[in-house]
C-alpha positions as CSV (number, residue, x, y, z in Angstrom):
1,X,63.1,-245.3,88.2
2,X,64.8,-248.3,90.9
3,X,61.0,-248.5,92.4
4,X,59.5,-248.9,88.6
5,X,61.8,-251.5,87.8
6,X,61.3,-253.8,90.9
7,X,57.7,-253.5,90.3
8,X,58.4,-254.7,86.7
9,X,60.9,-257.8,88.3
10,X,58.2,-258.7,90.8
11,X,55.7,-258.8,88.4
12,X,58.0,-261.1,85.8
13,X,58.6,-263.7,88.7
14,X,55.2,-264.0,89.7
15,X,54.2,-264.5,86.1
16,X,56.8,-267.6,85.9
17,X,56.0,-269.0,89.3
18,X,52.1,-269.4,88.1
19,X,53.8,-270.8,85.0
20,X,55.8,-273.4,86.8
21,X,52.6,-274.2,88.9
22,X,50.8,-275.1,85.9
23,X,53.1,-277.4,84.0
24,X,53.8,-279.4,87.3
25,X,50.2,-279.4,88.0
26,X,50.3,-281.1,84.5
27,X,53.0,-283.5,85.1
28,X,51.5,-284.3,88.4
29,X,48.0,-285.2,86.5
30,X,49.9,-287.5,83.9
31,X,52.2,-288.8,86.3
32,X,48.7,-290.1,88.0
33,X,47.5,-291.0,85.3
34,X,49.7,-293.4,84.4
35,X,50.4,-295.1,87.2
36,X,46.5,-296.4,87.5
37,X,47.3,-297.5,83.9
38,X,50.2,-299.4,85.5
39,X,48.6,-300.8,88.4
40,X,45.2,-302.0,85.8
41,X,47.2,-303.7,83.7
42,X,46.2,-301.4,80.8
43,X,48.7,-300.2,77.5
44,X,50.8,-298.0,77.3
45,X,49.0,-294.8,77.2
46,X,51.5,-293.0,74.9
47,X,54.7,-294.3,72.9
48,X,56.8,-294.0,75.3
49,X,58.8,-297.3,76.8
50,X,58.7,-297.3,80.5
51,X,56.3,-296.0,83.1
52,X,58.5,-292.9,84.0
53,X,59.9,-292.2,80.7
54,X,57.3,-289.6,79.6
55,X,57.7,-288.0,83.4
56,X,61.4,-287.4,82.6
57,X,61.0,-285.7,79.8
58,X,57.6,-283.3,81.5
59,X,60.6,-282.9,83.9
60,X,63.3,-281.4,81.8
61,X,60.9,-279.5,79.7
62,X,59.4,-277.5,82.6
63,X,63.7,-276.8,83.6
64,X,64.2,-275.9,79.9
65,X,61.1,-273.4,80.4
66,X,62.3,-272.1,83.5
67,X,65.5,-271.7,82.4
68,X,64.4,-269.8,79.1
69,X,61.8,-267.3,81.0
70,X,65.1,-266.6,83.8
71,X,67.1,-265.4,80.4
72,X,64.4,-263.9,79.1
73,X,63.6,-261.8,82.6
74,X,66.9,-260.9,82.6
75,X,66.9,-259.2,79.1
76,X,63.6,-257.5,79.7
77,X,65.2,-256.3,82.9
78,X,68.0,-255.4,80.8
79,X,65.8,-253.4,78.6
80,X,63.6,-251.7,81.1
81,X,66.6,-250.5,82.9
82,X,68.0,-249.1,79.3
83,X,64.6,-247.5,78.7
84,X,64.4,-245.7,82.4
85,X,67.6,-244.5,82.3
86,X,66.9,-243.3,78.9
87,X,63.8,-241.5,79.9
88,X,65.5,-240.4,83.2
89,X,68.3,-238.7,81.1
90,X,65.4,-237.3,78.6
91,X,63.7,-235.9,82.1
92,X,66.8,-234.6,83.1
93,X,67.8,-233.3,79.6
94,X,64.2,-231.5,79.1
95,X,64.4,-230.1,82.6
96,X,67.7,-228.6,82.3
97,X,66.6,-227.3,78.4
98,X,64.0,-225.7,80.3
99,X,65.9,-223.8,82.8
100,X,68.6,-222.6,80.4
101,X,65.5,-221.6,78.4
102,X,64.2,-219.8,81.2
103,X,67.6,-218.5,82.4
104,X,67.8,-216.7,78.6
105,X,64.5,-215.4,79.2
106,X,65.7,-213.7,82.3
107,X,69.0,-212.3,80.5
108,X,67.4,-210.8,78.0
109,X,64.7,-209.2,80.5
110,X,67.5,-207.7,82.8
111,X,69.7,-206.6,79.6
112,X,66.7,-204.7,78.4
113,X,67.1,-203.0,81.8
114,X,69.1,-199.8,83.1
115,X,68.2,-199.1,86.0
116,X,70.5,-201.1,88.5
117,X,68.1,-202.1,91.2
118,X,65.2,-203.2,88.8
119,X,68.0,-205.4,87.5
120,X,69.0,-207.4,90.4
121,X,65.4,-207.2,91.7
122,X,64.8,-209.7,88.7
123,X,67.4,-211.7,88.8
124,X,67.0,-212.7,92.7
125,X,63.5,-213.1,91.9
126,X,63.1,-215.1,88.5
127,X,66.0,-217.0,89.5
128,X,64.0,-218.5,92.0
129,X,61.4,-220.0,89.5
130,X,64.2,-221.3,87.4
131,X,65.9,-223.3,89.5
132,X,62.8,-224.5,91.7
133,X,64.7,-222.7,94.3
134,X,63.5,-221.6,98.0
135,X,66.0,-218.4,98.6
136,X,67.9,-216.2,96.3
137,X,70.4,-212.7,97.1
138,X,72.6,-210.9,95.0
139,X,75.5,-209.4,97.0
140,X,77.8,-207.0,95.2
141,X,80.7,-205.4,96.8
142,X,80.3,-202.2,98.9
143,X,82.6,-199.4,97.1
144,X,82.8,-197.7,100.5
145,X,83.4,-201.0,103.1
146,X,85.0,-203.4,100.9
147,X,82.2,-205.6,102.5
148,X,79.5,-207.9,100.1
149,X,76.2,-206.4,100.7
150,X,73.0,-207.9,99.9
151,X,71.7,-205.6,97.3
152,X,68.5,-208.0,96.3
153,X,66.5,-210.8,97.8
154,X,63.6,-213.2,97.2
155,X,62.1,-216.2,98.5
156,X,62.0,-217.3,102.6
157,X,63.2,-215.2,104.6
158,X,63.9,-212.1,102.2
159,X,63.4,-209.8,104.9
160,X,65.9,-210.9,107.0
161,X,68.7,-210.9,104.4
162,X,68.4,-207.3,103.2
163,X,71.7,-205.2,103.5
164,X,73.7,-208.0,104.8
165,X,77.1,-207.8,104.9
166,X,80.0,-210.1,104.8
167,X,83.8,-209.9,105.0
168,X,86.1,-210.9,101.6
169,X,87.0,-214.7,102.5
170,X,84.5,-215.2,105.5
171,X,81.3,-217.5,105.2
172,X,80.3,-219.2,101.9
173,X,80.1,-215.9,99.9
174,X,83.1,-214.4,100.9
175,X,85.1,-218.1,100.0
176,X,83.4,-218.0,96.9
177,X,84.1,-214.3,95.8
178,X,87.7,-214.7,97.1
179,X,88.7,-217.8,95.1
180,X,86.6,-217.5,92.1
181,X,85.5,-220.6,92.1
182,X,81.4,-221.7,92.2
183,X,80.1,-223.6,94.9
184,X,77.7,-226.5,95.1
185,X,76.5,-227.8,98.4
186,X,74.1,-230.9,98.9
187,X,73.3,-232.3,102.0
188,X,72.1,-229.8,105.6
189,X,74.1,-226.7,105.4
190,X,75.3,-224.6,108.3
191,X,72.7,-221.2,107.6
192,X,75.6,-219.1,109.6
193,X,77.5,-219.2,106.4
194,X,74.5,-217.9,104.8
195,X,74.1,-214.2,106.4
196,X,71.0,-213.0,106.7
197,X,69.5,-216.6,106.8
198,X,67.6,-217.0,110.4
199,X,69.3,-220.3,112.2
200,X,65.9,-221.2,113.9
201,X,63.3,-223.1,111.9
202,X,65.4,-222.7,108.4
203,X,67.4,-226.0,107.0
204,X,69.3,-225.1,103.9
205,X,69.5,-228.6,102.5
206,X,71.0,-227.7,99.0
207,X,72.8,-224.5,97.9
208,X,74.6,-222.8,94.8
209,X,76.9,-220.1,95.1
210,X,78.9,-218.3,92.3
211,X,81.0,-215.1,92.0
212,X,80.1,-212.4,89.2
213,X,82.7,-211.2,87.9
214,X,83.9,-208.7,84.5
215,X,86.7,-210.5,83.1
216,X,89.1,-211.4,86.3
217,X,87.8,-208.3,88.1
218,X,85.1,-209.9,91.3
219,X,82.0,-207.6,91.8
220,X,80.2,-209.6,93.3
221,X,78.0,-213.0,94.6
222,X,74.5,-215.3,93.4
223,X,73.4,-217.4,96.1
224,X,70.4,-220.0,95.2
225,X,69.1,-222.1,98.6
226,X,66.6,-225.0,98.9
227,X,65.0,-225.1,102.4
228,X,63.0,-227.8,104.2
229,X,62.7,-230.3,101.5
230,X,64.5,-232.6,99.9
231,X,65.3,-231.6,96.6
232,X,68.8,-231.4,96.1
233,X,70.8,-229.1,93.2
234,X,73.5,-230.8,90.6
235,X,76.6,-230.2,88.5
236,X,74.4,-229.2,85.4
237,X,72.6,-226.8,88.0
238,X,75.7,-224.9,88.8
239,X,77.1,-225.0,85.1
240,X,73.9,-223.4,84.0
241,X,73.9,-220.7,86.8
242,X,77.5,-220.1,85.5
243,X,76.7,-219.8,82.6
244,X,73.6,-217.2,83.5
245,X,76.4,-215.5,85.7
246,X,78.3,-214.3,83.0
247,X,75.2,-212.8,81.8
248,X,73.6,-211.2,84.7
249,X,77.6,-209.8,85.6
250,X,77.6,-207.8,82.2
251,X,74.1,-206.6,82.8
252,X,75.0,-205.7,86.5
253,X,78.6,-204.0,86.0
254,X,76.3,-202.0,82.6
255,X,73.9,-200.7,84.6
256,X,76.7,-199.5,87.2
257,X,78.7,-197.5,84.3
258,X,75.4,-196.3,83.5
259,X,74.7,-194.8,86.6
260,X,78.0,-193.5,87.2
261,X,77.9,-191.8,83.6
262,X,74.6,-190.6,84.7
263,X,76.1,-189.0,87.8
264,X,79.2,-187.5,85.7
265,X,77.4,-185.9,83.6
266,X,75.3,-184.7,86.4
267,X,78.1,-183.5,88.4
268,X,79.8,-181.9,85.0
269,X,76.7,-180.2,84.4
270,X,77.0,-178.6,88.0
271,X,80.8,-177.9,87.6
272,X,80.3,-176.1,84.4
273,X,78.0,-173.9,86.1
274,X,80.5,-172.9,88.2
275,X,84.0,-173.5,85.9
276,X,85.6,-172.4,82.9
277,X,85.4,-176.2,81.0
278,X,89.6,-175.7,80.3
279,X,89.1,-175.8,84.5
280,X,86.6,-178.6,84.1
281,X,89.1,-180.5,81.7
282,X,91.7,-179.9,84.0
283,X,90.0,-181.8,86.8
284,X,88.7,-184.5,84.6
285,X,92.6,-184.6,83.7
286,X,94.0,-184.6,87.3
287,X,91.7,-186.6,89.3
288,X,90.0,-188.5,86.6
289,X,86.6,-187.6,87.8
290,X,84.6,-184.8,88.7
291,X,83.1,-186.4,92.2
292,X,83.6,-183.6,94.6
293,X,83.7,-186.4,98.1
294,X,87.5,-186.1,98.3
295,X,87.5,-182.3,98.2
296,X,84.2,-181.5,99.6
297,X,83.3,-180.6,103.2
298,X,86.9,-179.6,104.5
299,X,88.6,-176.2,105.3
300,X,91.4,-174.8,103.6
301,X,92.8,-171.6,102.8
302,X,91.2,-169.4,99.9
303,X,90.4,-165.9,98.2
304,X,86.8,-165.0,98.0
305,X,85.8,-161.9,95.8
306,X,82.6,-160.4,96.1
307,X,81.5,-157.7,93.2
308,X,78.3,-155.3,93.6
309,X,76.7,-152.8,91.3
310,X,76.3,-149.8,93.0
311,X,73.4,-147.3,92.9
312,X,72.1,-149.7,91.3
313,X,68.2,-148.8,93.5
314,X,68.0,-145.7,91.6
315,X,68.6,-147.5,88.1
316,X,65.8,-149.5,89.0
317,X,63.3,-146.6,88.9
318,X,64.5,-145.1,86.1
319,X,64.3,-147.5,83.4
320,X,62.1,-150.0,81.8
321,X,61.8,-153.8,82.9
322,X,63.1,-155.0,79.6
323,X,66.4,-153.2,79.4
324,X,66.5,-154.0,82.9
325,X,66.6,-157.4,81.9
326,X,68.7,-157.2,79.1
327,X,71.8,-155.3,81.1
328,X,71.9,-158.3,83.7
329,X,71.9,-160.8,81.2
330,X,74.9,-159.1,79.9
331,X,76.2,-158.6,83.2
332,X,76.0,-161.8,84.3
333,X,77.9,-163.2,80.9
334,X,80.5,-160.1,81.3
335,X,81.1,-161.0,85.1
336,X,81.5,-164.7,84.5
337,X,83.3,-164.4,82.1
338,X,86.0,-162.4,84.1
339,X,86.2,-165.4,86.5
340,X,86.4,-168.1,84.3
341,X,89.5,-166.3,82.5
342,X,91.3,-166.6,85.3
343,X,90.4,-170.1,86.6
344,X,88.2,-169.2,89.4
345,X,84.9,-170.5,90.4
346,X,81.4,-168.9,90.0
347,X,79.7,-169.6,93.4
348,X,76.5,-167.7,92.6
349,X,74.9,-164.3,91.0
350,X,72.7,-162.8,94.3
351,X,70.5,-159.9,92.3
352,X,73.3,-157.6,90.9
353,X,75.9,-159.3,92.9
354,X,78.7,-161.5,92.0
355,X,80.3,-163.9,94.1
356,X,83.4,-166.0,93.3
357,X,86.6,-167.9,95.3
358,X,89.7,-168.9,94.0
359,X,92.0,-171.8,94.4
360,X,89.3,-174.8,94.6
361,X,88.7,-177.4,93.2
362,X,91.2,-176.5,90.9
363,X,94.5,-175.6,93.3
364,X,96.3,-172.5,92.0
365,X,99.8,-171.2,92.7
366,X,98.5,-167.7,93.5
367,X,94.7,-167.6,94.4
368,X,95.1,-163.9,95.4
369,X,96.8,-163.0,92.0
370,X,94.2,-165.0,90.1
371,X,91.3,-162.8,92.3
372,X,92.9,-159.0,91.6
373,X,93.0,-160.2,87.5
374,X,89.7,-161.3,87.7
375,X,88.6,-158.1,89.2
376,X,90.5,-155.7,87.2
377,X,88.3,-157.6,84.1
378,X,85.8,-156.9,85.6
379,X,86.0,-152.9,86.2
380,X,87.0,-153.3,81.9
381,X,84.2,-155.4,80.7
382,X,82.1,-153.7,83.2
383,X,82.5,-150.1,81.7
384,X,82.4,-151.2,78.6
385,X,78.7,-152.6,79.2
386,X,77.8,-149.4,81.0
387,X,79.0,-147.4,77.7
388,X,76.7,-149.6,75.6
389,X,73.9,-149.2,77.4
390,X,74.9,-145.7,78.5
391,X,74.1,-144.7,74.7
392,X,70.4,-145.1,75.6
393,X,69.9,-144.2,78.7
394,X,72.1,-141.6,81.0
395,X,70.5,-143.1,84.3
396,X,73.4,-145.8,83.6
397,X,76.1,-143.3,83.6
398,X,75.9,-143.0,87.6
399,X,76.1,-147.4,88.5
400,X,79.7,-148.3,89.0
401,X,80.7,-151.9,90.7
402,X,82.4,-152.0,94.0
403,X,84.6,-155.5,94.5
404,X,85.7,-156.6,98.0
405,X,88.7,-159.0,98.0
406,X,89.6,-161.1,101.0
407,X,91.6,-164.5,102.0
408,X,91.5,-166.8,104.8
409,X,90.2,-170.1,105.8
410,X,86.8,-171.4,104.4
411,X,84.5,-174.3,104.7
412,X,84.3,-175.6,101.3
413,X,81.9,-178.3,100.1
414,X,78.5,-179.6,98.3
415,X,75.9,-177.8,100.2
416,X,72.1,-179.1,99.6
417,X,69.8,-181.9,99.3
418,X,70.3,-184.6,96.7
419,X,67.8,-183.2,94.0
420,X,69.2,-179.7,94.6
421,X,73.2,-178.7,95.8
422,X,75.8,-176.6,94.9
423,X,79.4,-176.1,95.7
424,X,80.0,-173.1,97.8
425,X,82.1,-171.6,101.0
426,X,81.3,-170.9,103.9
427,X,83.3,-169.0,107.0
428,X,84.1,-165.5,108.1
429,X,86.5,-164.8,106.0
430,X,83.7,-165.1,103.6
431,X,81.6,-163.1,105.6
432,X,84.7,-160.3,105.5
433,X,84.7,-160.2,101.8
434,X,81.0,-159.2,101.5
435,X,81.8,-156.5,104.0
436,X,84.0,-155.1,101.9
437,X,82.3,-155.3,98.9
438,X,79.3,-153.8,100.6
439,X,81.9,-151.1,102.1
440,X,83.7,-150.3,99.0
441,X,82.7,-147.1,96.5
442,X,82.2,-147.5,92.7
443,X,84.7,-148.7,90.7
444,X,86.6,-149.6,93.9
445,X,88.4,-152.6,95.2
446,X,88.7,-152.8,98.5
447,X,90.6,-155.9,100.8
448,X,93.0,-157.0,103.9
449,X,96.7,-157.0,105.0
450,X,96.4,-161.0,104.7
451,X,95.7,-160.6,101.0
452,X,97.8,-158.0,99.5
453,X,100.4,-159.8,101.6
454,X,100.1,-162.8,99.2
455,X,101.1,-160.5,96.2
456,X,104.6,-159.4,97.2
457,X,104.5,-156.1,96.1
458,X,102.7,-157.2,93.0
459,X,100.0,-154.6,93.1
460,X,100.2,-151.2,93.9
461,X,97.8,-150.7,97.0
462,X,97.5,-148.1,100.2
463,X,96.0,-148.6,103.5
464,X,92.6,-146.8,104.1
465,X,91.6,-147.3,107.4
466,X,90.8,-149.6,110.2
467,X,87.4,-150.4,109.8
468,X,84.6,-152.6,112.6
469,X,82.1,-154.6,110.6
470,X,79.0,-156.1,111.9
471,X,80.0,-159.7,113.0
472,X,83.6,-158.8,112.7
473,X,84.9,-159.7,116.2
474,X,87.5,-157.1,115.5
475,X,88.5,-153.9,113.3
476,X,89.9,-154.6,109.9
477,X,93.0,-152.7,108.2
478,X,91.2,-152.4,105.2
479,X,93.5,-151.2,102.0
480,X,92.3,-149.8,98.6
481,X,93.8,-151.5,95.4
482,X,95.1,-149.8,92.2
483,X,95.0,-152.3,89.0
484,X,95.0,-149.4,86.5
């Protein structure tokens, strides 16, 4: 606009210079004329008295022209000036209508979106177009650091900014996030307080920097750079990245509760695999979540019951696949059914055996007790299926279920890979308990001194024997148990 309107000024005085030239070339050639008038002797050539009369008044006229062309310059210069700063504020007004245009463009394309990293993937990229911008990176807030990590970047440099992190307060981020409060930076910034931004060869010469936020609650950063060139950022700019801020913070912290619903009801779908859902409420209740970190991967004290059908070979050969098929289904409901009743976990069904714990994730005041009710439901529901089927078939009159009780200190956790885990225990006294179960005779429960120890003379029980199972470092005193 300034170098417009000094070409319009130079080109006004240069018109009234060749003006003024003119009518003095004028004067001059009157002025000559009549003085040879004067010196011949001749009339006067006009009506004029005097030989310089008509000279004054050429004179005058040419100041009276000048002077009219100055005003006149000056309200054309008036005017252009208007009219570029008119058209400079239309520039400015259409470019901005074009980025908030754009920037609505980009909300609704990320709010059509679920998936979290699509989402900021967008945003660091379109944002870049937008704002004629060189570098982009959404940082959100590491759950497990506390740190901002760059989750999404685009432009120069990309590569370098990936999975950078910075602490709450420190470099331009970290102020930003800290104070709520956006940022806009013209003139060469310092690319330290840009992390992930290589020093050499990289001159951030305008920046924006904003904090996404849900309501007061900060979850994060938008940083927009211009490097190497001189284009600098402005007031509207930030206001409008605000603005798009808000937007892209809903769509973010959406996409998040998304994905954490997703994994709830992933990891309710595993729990109620393995819980009665009054224990799955309970947890939801207690902890208000079912993530299994806190709890997983420790060791801690617990009863493990282990329940086998025996003879259960010979039943094999002696009836068909299809009631087969239908007494294990049966089974399996009948067994976990047992367990769930008295708030224990299912770990997992091996073939015709049944394998359970007690007292995690849900803690109970008497694991033990809880593990001799559950197996004494068993032997009932167990019988009763045997009856059913018994009806049909005699071959199921000689299967009974042997149940090995045992407690001690387990490993306890998530055990798998990410498509595929479950939540199991592992340790000898685990180990023990399958001994036992594998040890015991129909329709008997067999377990250790530790164990009946826990009931306080709560069950009637008598010591069989000291017994020296394989990977047992040392003999057993094994006791029968009485629940009739």
């Amino acid at each position: 606009m300034k170098q417009s309107i000094e070409k319009i000024e130079r080109r006004i005085w240069q018109l009234m210079l060749m003006a003024i030239i003119v009518i003095l070339l004028l004067t001059l050639t009157l002025l000559a004329i009549q003085f040879v008038g004067f010196i011949g002797e001749s009339k006067k050539i006009l009506s004029f008295e005097g030989p310089y009369k008509y000279s004054i008044f050429l004179f005058i006229l040419v100041l009276l022209f000048c002077a009219y062309m100055i005003i006149n310059q000056r309200k054309f210069l008036q005017i252009s000036k208007a009219f570029f700063k008119e058209k400079e504020a239309a520039d400015i007004l259409s470019r901005n209508v074009k980025t908030l245009s754009s920037l609505l463009e980009v909300s609704s394309s990320i709010n059509s979106k679920q998936k979290l990293s699509d989402i900021l993937t967008t945003i660091s990229r379109e944002i870049l177009t937008c704002f004629d911008a060189d570098q982009s990176s959404v940082m959100l807030i590491d759950q497990a650091s506390g740190l901002l990590k760059t989750q999404a970047a685009s432009g120069k440099g990309a590569e370098y900014a990936t999975d950078a992190m910075v602490p709450m307060g420190e470099s331009v981020a970290g102020w930003v996030l800290k104070n709520d409060k956006a940022l806009l930076l013209n003139g060469q910034v310092n690319p330290s307080d840009f992390p992930g931004t290589p020093i050499k060869g990289r001159v951030i010469n305008s920046a924006l920097c904003i904090p996404l936020k849900i309501g007061k609650k900060g979850i994060g950063v938008l940083n927009v750079n211009v490097v190497g060139r001189d284009n600098r950022f402005s007031e509207t700019d930030l206001k409008l990245l605000t603005i798009f801020g808000n937007s892209a913070s809903v769509a973010i912290h959406n996409a998040m509760l998304l994905g954490e619903r997703t994994r709830r009801i992933q990891l309710q779908s595993l729990f109620e695999q393995y819980h009665s859902p009054q224990v799955v409420q309970k947890l939801i209740k207690q902890t208000g979540s079912l993530d299994p970190r806190p709890k997983i991967r420790e060791k801690m004290e617990l009863t493990v019951l282990f329940a086998d059908i025996r003879e259960f070979t010979s039943l094999l050969s002696t009836i068909n696949v299809e009631d087969l098929v239908d007494f294990l289904d049966l089974f399996y409901s009948a067994m976990t059914k047992a367990v769930f009743d008295n708030d224990g976990t299912l770990d997992k069904f091996i073939g015709d055996e049944v394998m359970a714990f007690f007292g995690a994730p849900l803690s109970l005041e008497n694991p033990a007790d809880n593990a001799f009710k559950t197996a004494k439901e068993m032997l009932v529901l167990f019988h009763e299926l045997k009856e059913k089927f018994g009806k049909n078939s005699s071959s199921f009159e000689k299967i009974g279920i042997g149940i090995g009780i045992n407690t001690g200190e387990v490993f306890i956790g998530t055990v798998g890979s990410e498509k595929r885990y479950e939540y199991t225990v592992i340790g000898d006294a685990v180990n023990l308990a399958h001994r036992l179960c594998s040890y015991a005779a129909p329709d008997q429960i067999l377990t250790t001194d530790k164990t009946i120890s826990k009931m306080n003379g709560a069950i009637s029980s008598a010591f069989l024997k000291d017994i020296s199972f394989k990977g047992i470092t040392e003999a057993v005193h094994v006791y029968t148990v009485n629940l009739s």
